[in-house]
N, C-alpha and C positions, 0 to 999 in steps of 0.2 A: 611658410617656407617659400611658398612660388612666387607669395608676391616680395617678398626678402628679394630672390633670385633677380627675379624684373625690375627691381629698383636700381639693378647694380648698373653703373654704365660701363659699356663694353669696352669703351677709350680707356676707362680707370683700369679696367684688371687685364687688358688685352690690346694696347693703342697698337693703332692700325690707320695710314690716312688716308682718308676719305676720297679718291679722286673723282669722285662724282657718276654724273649720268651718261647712259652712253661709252665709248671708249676711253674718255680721261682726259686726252691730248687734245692741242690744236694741231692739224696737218698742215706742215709747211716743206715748201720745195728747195731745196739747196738753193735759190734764188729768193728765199723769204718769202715765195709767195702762196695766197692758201690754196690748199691741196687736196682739202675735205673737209668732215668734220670740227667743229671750232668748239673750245669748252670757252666760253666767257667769261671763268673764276680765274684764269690762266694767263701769264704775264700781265698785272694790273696791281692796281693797289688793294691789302688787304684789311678790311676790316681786322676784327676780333680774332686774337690765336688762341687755341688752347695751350694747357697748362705742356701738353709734351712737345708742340712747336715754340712755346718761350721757350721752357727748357736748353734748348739746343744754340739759345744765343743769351742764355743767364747769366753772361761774365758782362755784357756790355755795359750793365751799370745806370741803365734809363728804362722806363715802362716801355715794354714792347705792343703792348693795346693803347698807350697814348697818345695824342693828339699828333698827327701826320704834320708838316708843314704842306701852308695850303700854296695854291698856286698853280699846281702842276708841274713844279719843278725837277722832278724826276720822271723820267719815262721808262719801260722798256720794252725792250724788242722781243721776241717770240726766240726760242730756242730755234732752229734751224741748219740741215732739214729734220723736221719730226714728222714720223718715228726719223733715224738715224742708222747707217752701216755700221756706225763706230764713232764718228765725230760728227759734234754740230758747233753752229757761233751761236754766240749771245750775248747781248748788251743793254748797258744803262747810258742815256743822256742826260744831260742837265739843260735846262734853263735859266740863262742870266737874270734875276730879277729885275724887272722894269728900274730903271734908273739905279743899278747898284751895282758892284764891283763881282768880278768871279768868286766865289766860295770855292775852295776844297772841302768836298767828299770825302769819307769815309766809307767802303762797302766792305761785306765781309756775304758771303755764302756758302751755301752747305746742299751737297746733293745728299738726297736721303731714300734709301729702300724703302717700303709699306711700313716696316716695325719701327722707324725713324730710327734707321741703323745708318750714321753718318759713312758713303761711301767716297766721296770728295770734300775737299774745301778750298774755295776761292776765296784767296782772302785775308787778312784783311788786306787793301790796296788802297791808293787815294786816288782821286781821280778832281776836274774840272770842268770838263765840256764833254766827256764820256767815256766809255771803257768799253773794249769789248774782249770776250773772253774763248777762247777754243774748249769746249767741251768733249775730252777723249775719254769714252764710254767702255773702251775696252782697256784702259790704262786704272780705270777704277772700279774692273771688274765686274763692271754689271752683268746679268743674266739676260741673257737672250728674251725676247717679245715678254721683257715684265716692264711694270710701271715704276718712276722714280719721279721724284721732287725735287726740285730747286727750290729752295727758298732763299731769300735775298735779304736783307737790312742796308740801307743807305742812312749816313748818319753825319752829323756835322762836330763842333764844338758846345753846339746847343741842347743834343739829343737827336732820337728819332725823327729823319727826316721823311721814309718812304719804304715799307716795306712791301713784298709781296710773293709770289709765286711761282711756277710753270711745272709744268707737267712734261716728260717725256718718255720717251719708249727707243732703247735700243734693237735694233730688228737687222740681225744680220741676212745678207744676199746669198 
């Protein structure tokens, strides 16, 4: 029965995300700049989702673990400032491909509580050379000094362009 119990994964009967070591966030100043502590899983490209992060973008119609477009054609910026009183910015850029024409973007996001209780959604929007987005924390209800997620998809005509991450923390004054 115990080793039954310890087989079970906790994600499967209880998802919960992971924000990692340490406080979860990278700290940045109403000026974008860092502040403290920095998580490195945080605004970047993501490897490998689990089955309750696909989930939450299951309508798009493309492998959310599939092949990225390489290049580095998408970036993004750091949520800011984090933590936050209420409101932070956030953005994705693009990169024109060496010798090719501008693409339209597709992006779509979803701010998520620990239990991937969708509490925003940005999105979907098009974009070309970047976006950026006003993040109002107390307009989507969040709780004071907890942790949330943004997760991101960027996507074209072709599929999966660029997905990834950020971490933040609303912390009122």
């Amino acid at each position: 029965m115990l080793a039954t119990l310890m087989g079970c994964s906790k994600s499967d009967s209880n998802p919960i995300v992971d924000f990692g070591e340490g406080e979860g966030i990278t700290y940045r100043t109403g000026q974008n700049l860092p502040a403290g502590p920095n998580d490195p899983t945080d605004w970047t490209s993501d490897g490998e989702w689990n089955k309750q992060e696909r989930a939450l973008f299951s309508d798009l119609g493309f492998d959310l673990n599939g092949a990225q477009q390489a290049g580095g054609l998408i970036s993004s910026s750091p949520a800011y400032p984090n933590p936050s009183a209420g409101q932070a910015s956030w953005s994705l850029n693009a990169q024109r491909p060496a010798g090719g024409l501008a693409t339209v973007y597709s992006m779509r996001a979803l701010l998520v509580n620990r239990q991937y209780k969708i509490m925003r959604q940005l999105g979907p929007t098009e974009f070309v050379n970047g976006i950026r987005f006003s993040l109002d924390y107390i307009g989507a209800g969040l709780g004071p000094n907890e942790l949330y997620r943004l997760y991101y998809v960027v996507y074209d005509a072709t599929g999966l362009v660029y997905k990834g991450h950020g971490d933040v923390r609303y912390t009122p004054q």
